[in-house]
N, C-alpha and C positions, 0 to 999 in steps of 0.2 A: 276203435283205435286203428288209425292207418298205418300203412307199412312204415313210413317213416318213421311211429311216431315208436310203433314196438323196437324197430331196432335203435334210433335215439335212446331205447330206457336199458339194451343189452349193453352197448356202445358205455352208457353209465356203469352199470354194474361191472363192465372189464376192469374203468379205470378205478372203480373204487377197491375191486381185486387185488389189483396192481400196488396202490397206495395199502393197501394190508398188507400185504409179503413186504412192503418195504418198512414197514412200522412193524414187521416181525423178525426181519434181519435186524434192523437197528436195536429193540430190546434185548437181542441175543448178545450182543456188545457191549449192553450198556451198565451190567455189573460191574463188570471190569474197571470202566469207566470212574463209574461210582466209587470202586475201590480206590481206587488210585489217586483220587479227589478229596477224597472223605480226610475230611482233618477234626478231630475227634475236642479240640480246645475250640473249635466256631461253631459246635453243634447246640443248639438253642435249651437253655436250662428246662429240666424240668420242674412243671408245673406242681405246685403242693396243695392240694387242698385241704382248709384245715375246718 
């Protein structure tokens, strides 16, 4: 593997870092979210098996 080709896979592995912290800030919000959304007469019947 040439030098390029190692730091092209670190140069990867930053931004896919990166795009994690940001998809762990945003699930850290997104209760709230949810709660404040949730409307409990559009939530989908439950299923009965009989």
């Amino acid at each position: 593997m040439s030098k390029n080709e190692v730091q092209f896979r670190i140069d990867q592995y930053a931004e896919i870092e990166r795009l994690l912290e940001q998809v762990r800030q945003s699930e850290s919000s997104a209760p709230l979210e949810a709660e404040r959304t949730y409307r409990p007469h559009e939530a989908p019947a439950h299923r009965i098996d009989i």
